[in-house]
C-alpha positions, 0 to 999 in steps of 0.5 A: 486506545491510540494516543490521540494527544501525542499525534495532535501535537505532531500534525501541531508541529508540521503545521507550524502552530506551538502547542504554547500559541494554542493554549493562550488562543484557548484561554482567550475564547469563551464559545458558550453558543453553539451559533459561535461554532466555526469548524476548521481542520486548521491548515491541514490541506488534505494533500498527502495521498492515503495509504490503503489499511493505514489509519490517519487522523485530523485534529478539529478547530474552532476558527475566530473572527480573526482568522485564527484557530483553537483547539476544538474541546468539550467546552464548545460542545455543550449544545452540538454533537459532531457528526462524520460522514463520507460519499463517494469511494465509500468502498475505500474507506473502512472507517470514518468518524470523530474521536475524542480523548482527552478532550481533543477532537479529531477526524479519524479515517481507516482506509480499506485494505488491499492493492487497488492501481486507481486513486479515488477521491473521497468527499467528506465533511465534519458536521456541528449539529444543534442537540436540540433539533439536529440544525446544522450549525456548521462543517468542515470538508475533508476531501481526500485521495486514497491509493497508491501513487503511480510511478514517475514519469521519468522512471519510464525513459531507462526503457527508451534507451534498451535499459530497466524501469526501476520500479521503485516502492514508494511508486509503485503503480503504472498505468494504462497510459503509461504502459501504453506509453513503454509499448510506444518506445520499445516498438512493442518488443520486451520491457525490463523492470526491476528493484534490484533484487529481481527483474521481470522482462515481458511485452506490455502492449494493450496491457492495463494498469498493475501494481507492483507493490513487492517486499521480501518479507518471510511467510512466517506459515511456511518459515516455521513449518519448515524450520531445518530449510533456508529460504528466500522470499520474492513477493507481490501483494497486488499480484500483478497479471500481464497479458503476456508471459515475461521471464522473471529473474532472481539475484541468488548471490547471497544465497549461494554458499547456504543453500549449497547451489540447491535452488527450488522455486515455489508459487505459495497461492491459497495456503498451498506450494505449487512447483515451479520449473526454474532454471539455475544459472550459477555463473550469473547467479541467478534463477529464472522462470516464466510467468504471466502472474506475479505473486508470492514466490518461495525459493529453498535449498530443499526439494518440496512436494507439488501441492504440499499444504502449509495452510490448511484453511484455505484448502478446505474452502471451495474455491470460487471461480475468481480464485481458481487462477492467479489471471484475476489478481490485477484486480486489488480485491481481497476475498471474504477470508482476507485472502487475496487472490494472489496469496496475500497473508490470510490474517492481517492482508499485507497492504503494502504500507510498510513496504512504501516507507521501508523500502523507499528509504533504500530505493538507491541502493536497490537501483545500483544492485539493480544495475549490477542485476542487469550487467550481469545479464548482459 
């Protein structure tokens, strides 16, 4: 079971109320009535935007005349029960209730994996009902945003100029609007997005909002698979889909000297290798290759055979019309095997999560590799 005391006295910390400050407010009330109740999430304000497939929690209070709070503990639920509920975007919500260990109280929320490009709001309440004949007493609301957020205005202006639009980890939606907005500055010719490590030139016009979530993170079924082969892994959970095909451009300067100037450049979708026909360019040291559908690309020193197998339980299930291409990618979804349509991790989908944090941490290193990425294309 989580540590539920160790992240009640962290949300403590940030809200600027001592654990020493609760503890006298707790010896100083004796709730026996259930009429007494006044539910509170404290000074929590549900701002911060929930990730998808992370779990948050929300310690409960009891609210006194005087504005101030307590803790909520067994003491002031012998004759109320609480009770969770939510409405609304219930499709982005995996999990909602109240837990309780140790004697404290807290909103529990899981939110659904996966890599959708729309916020949605969640209505939700704590409810303190009378044991005896389910009267409400009183309630809390929660009322919360679950998504990804969308990138900053500002990151569109480098395309006005003929430059990039970084897209960084910690933003990494755009939206219809803005695409819309991208199209307007360039007069419908090509825009160049980049990490850093990667650059994708495609025309966006009438294009409709995607999320470009990317890690580099190794497919451990293909790593260990191929144990006496190097590779370097260029991946996009949400596996965006674009109305026109872009050319897509990987820095390959530090892979150069192990994989000897040997490069062969893979799509890994539905357990499977598809080849992909990429051209090397050693001065610039870089590879490119055309694409409408951005998803798990697997570049290695060692030729492949096209349609080799690394999962074989994904080959064995007939495929569903939605699966049989990469164009429905766009759509965030994760199919009943936890597979997404773009090849996601089958076990365990890879919501992205660790990405936001990790990579917004090196968000301006990135953004100077990516201007060396870009000189090295002019």
């Amino acid at each position: 079971m989580k540590k539920f005391v160790s992240m009640f006295l962290a949300v403590c910390a940030v809200s600027s109320m001592s654990v020493t400050a609760f503890a006298r407010q707790a010896e100083a009330i004796n709730v026996t009535s259930d009429e007494a109740i006044k539910l509170s999430f404290g000074e929590e304000k549900f701002e911060e935007l929930l990730q998808p497939g992370q779990t948050y929690t929300y310690p409960l209070y009891i609210e006194q005349e005087d504005g101030s709070v307590v803790p909520l503990t067994d003491e002031h639920l012998e004759d109320v029960r609480l009770r969770a509920e939510s409405k609304n975007g219930q499709n982005s919500i995996s999990s909602f209730k109240v837990e309780e260990e140790d004697d404290v109280y807290q909103l529990e929320v899981v939110t659904e994996a996966g890599w959708p490009t729309e916020q949605v709001e969640v209505e939700g309440v704590v409810k303190a009902v009378k044991r005896s004949n389910g009267q409400i007493v009183s309630s809390a609301e929660a009322n919360l945003t679950v998504g990804y957020p969308t990138i900053n205005e500002t990151a569109l202006e480098g395309a006005e100029n003929g430059e990039y639009v970084f897209i960084d980890a910690a933003t990494p939606v755009i939206s219809t609007e803005q695409f819309a907005e991208l199209d307007e500055m360039t007069n419908g010719d090509k825009v160049t997005f980049t990490n850093g490590v990667w650059r994708y030139e495609v025309r966006v016009s009438g294009q409709e909002s995607v999320n470009m979530l990317h890690n580099e993170k190794a497919i451990k079924e293909i790593s260990s698979k191929f144990e006496d082969q190097n590779f370097k892994y260029v991946s996009f959970p949400g596996g965006p889909s674009f109305y026109f095909t872009g050319t897509m451009t990987i820095d390959v300067s530090d892979e150069m000297e192990d994989f000897g100037g040997n490069f062969y450049v893979y799509r890994y979708l539905r357990g499977k290798l598809e080849k992909i026909d990429a051209v090397v360019d050693t001065e610039e040291e870089t590879i490119s290759f055309e694409t409408k559908n951005l998803g798990r690309f697997v570049i290695t020193d060692k030729e492949l055979a096209d349609g080799t197998i690394v999962d074989e339980s994904f080959v064995s299930q007939p495929e569903t019309p939605s699966e049989q291409t990469p164009s429905d990618e766009s759509t965030g979804t994760v199919s009943d095997n936890n597979d997404y349509q773009g090849g996601s991790d089958k076990v365990n989908p890879d919501t992205g999560a660790e990405d936001y944090a990790a990579l917004a941490a090196t968000a301006a290193v990135a953004a100077l590799t990516g201007a060396a990425l870009l000189k090295k294309k002019r």
